[in-house]
C-alpha positions as CSV (number, residue, x, y, z in Angstrom):
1,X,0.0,0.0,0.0
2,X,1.2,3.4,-1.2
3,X,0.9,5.9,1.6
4,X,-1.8,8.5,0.3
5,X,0.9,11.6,1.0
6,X,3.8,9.5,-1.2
7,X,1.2,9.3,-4.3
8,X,1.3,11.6,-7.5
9,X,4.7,13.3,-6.7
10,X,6.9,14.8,-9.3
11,X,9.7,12.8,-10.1
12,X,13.3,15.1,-10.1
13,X,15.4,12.2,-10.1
14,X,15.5,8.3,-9.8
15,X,17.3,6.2,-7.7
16,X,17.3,2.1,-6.0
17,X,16.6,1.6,-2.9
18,X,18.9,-1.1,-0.8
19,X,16.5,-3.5,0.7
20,X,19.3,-4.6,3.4
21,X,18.4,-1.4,5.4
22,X,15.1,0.1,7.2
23,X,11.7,-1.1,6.6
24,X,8.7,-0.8,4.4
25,X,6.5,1.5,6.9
26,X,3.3,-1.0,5.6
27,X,5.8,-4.0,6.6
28,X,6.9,-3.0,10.3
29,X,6.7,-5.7,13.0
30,X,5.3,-5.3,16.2
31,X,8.3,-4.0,18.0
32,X,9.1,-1.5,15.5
33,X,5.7,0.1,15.7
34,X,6.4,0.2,19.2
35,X,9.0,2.9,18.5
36,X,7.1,4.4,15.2
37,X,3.8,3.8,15.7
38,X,0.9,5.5,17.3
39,X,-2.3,5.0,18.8
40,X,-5.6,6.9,18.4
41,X,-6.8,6.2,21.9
42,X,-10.5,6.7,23.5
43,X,-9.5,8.8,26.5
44,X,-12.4,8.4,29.3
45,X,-13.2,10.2,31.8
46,X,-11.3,10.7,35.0
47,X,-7.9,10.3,34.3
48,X,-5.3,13.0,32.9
49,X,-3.8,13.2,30.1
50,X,-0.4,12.6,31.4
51,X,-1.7,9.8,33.9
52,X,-3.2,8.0,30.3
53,X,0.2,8.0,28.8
54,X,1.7,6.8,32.0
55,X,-0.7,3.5,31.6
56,X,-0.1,3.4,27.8
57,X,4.1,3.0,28.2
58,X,3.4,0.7,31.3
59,X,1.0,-1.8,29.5
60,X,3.3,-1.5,26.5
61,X,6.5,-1.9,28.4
62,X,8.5,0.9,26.3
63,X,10.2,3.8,27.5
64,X,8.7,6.8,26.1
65,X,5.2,7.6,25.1
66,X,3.7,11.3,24.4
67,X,0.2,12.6,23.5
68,X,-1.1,15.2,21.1
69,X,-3.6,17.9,22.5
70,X,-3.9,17.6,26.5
71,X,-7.3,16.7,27.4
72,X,-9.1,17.7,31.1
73,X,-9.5,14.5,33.4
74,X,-13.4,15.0,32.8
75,X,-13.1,14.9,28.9
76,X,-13.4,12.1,26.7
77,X,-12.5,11.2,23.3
78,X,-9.8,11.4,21.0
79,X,-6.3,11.6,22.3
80,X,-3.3,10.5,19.8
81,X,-0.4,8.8,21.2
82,X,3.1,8.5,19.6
83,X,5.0,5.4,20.8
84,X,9.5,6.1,20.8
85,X,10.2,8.6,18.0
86,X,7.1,8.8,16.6
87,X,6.2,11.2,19.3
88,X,8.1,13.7,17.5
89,X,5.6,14.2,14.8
90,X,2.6,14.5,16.7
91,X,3.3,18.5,16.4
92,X,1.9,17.8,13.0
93,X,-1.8,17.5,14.4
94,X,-1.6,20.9,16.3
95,X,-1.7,22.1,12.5
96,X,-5.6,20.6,11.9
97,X,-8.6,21.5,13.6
98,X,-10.5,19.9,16.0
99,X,-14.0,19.0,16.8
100,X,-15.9,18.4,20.4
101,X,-19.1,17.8,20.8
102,X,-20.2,19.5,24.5
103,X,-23.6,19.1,26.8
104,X,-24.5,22.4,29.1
105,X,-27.1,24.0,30.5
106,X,-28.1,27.2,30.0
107,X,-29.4,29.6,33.1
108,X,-31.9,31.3,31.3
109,X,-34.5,29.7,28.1
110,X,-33.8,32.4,25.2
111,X,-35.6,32.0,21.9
112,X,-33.8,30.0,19.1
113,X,-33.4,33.1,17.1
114,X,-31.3,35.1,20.0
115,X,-29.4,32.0,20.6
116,X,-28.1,31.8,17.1
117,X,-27.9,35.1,17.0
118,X,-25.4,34.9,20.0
119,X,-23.4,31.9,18.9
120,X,-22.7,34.0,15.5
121,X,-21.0,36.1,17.7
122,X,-18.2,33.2,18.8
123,X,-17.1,32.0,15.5
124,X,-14.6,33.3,13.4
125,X,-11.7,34.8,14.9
126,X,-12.5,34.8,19.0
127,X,-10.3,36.5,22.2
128,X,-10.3,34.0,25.3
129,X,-7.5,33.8,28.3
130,X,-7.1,30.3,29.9
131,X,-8.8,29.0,32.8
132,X,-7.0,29.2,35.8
133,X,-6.2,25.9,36.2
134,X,-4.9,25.5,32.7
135,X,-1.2,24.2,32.7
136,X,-0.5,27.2,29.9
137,X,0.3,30.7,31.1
138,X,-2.8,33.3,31.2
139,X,-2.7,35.3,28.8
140,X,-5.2,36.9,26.4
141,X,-4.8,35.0,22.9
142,X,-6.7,34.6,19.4
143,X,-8.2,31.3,18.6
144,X,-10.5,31.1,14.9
145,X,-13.9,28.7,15.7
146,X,-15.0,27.5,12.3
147,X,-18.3,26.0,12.9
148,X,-21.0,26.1,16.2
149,X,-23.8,24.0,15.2
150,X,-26.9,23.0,18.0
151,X,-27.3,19.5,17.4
152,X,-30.1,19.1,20.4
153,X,-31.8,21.2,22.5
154,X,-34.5,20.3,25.1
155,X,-35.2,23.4,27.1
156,X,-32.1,24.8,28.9
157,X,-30.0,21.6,28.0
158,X,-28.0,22.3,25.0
159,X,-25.6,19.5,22.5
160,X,-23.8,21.4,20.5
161,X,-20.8,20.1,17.7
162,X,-18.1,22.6,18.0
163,X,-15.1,22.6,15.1
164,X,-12.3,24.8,16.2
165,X,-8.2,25.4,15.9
166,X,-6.0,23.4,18.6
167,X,-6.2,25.3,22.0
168,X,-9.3,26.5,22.5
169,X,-10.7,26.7,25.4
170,X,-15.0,25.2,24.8
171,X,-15.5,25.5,28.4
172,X,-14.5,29.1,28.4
173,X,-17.0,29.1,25.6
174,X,-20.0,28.0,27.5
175,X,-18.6,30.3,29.7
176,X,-19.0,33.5,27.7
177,X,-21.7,32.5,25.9
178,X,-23.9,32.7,29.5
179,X,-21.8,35.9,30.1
180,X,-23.7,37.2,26.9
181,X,-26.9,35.7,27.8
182,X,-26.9,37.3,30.8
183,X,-27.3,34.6,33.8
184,X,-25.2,32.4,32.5
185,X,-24.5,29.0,31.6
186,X,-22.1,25.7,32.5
187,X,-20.5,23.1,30.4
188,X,-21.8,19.5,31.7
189,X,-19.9,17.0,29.7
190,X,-17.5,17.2,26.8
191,X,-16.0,14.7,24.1
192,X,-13.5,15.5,21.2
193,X,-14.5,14.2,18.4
194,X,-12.2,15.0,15.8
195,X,-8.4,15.6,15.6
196,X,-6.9,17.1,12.3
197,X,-7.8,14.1,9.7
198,X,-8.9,11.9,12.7
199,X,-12.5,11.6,13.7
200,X,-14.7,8.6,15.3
201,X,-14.7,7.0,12.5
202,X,-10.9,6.1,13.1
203,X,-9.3,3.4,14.0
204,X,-10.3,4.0,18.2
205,X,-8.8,2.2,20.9
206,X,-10.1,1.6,24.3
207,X,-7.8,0.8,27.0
208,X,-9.0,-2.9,27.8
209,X,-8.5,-3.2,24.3
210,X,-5.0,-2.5,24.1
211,X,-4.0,-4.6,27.6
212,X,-6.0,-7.4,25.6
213,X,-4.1,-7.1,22.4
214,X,-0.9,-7.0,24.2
215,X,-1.3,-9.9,26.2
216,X,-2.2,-11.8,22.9
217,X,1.0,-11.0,21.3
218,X,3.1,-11.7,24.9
219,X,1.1,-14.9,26.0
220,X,0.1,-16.0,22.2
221,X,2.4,-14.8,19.9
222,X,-0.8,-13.5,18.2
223,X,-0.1,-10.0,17.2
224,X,-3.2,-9.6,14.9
225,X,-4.8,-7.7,17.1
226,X,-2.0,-5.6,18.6
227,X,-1.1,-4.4,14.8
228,X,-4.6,-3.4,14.3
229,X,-4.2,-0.9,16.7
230,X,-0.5,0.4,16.4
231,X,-0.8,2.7,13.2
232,X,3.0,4.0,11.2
233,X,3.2,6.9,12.0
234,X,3.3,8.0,8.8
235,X,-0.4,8.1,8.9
236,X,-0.3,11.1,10.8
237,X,2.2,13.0,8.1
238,X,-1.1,12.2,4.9
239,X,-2.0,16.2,4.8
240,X,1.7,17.2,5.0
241,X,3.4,17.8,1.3
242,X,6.1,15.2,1.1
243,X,9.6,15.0,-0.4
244,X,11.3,11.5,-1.1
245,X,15.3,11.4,-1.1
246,X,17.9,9.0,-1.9
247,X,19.1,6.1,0.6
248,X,22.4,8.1,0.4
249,X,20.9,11.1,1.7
250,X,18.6,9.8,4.7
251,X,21.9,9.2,7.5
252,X,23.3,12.6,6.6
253,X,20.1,14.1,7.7
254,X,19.9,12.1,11.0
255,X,22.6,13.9,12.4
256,X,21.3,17.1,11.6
257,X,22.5,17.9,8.0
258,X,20.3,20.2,5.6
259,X,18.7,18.7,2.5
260,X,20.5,19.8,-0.8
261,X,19.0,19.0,-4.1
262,X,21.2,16.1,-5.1
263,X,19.8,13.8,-2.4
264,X,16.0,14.5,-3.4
265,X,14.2,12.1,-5.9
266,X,10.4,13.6,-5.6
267,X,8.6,16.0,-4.2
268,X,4.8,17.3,-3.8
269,X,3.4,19.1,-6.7
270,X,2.9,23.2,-6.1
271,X,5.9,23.1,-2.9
272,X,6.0,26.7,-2.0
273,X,8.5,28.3,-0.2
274,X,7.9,28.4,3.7
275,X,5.6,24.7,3.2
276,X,6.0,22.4,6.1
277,X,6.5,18.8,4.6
278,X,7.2,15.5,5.2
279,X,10.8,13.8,4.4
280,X,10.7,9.9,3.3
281,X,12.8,7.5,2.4
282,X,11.5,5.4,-1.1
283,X,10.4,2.7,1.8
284,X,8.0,5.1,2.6
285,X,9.4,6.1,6.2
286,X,9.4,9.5,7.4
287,X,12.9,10.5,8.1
288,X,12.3,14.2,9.5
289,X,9.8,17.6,9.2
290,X,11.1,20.1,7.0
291,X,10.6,23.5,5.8
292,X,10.9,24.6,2.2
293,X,13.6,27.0,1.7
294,X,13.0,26.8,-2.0
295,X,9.8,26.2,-4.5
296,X,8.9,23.0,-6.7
297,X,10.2,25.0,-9.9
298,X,13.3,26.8,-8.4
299,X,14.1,23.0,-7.2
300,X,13.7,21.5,-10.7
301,X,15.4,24.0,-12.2
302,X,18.7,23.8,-10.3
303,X,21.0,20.9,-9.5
304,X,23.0,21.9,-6.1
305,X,21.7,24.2,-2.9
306,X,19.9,23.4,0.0
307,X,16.4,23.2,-0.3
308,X,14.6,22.2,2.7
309,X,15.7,23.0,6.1
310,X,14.9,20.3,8.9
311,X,12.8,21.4,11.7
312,X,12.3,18.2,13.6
313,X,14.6,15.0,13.1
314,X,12.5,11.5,13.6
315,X,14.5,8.7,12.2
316,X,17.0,7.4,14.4
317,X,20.4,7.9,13.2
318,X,22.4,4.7,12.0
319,X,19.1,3.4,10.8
320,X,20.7,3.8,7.2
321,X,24.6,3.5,6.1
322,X,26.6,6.7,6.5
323,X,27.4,7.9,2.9
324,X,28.8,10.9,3.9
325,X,32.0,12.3,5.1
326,X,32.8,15.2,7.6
327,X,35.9,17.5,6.9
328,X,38.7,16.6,7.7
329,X,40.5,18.8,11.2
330,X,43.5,20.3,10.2
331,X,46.1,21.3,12.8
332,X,48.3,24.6,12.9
């Protein structure tokens, strides 16, 4: 399976791959998703966050775990978790929107008309200052809320679908939306729905589910399940633009090198300047997040210069052969 981000790129060069080193991202074993895999988990209610992951790393047995999007102990729903070095590209998901669907009550029965007219007034482009028990620092910020949408109403108990930009506050919106209405109103429940490109419809995991799985592949050797529920964490790069490069190229940039034109084989149509993408090897495995410090045509065009500048390493280095060679110190 082609990953949908590696698909339709514009070839500026070919090259062979050397099967002897990494892995097809499709073709991972267990215990390589456990260091680049993820899980779209189904937080409940009552724990934290931080707490979750705790579990997560503990049933799993792995070092290092990390989630994308803190949700309140009280909140359920959607929380992505990147396994070893995956968790360095869940910054990716900050970039999406996301959806919650929240239950409150309302301290006053206004007519539908008013109410509409009032939640008009919270989309778009909206001030709010975190709650004082947020784990951010309080200060007045902007945060855009695409849709508010009533999905249920029966008298002063509202449902309503709310699709907004990572870190915004819908508490502080039932909040102000009673602070409009005059006496008020309080958020009851809340559930996120929808991360970036993730929604219910996802591949969601429950906790017993994941003990279960893992105990199958301990106890069993049956991994089916267990590799139903760890993901590549590619999957979480698929909106990204994406640049493939040779195997030559993919050590250099472990250690921190800059990608030069030479080492790149294809890239996303219409690359802009400024883009944040995706580098992969031709297995298909992200090797780092990069910015674009030149476009598609001013790379085509040209055969040496840096083009991308690397923002956030994720490969391990030494996963490919070094094909590179440092300077050599010369002593006065």
């Amino acid at each position: 399976m082609v990953l949908k981000q590696l698909q339709n790129l514009r070839v500026v060069d070919q090259d062979i791959t050397n099967d002897s080193y990494g892995t097809y991202c499709e073709k991972r074993t267990v215990q390589q998703l456990l260091d680049y895999g993820f899980i779209l988990l189904d937080k409940p209610n009552g724990p934290t966050s931080h707490e979750t992951v705790a579990w997560i790393k503990k049933i799993l047995n792995i070092p290092k775990a990390g989630h994308s999007g803190t949700l309140d102990p009280m909140v359920s729903g959607i929380l992505p978790v990147g396994l070893g070095e995956a968790t360095k590209a869940l910054i990716v998901l900050l970039l999406g929107p996301k959806e919650y669907h929240a239950l409150g009550r309302l301290h006053t029965l206004p007519s539908t008309e008013k109410l509409q007219a009032i939640l008009k007034q919270f989309t778009g482009k909206i001030y709010q200052k975190p709650p004082q028990r947020s784990s951010v620092l309080r200060q007045t910020r902007v945060r855009s809320v695409y849709e508010i949408d009533v999905i249920e109403q029966k008298e002063r108990l509202i449902l309503m679908r709310i699709l907004c930009e990572a870190g915004t506050y819908i508490r502080k919106i039932f909040y102000d939306i009673g602070e409009v209405l005059g006496p008020g109103a309080t958020m009851i429940e809340l559930r996120r729905t929808r991360v970036s490109q993730f929604n219910e419809d996802s591949n969601l995991v429950k906790m017993h589910d994941l003990v279960d799985a893992y105990a199958m592949w301990k106890e069993k050797g049956d991994d089916s399940k267990l590799r139903r529920i760890l993901m590549p964490i590619e999957y979480v790069l698929s909106e990204l633009k994406s640049v493939v490069i040779r195997d030559s190229a993919v050590d250099a940039l472990c250690h921190g090198a800059q990608l030069a034109i030479p080492g790149i084989l294809e890239i996303s149509h219409g690359i802009t300047k400024g883009d944040f993408v995706g580098v992969y090897t031709q297995k298909g495995e992200v090797v780092a997040l990069a910015e674009a410090i030149l476009s598609e045509s001013e790379i085509v065009e040209n055969t040496k210069g840096f083009a991308f500048q690397l923002r956030r390493i994720i490969m391990a280095p030494n996963t490919y052969p070094k094909n590179w060679r440092t300077k050599p110190v010369i002593n006065n």
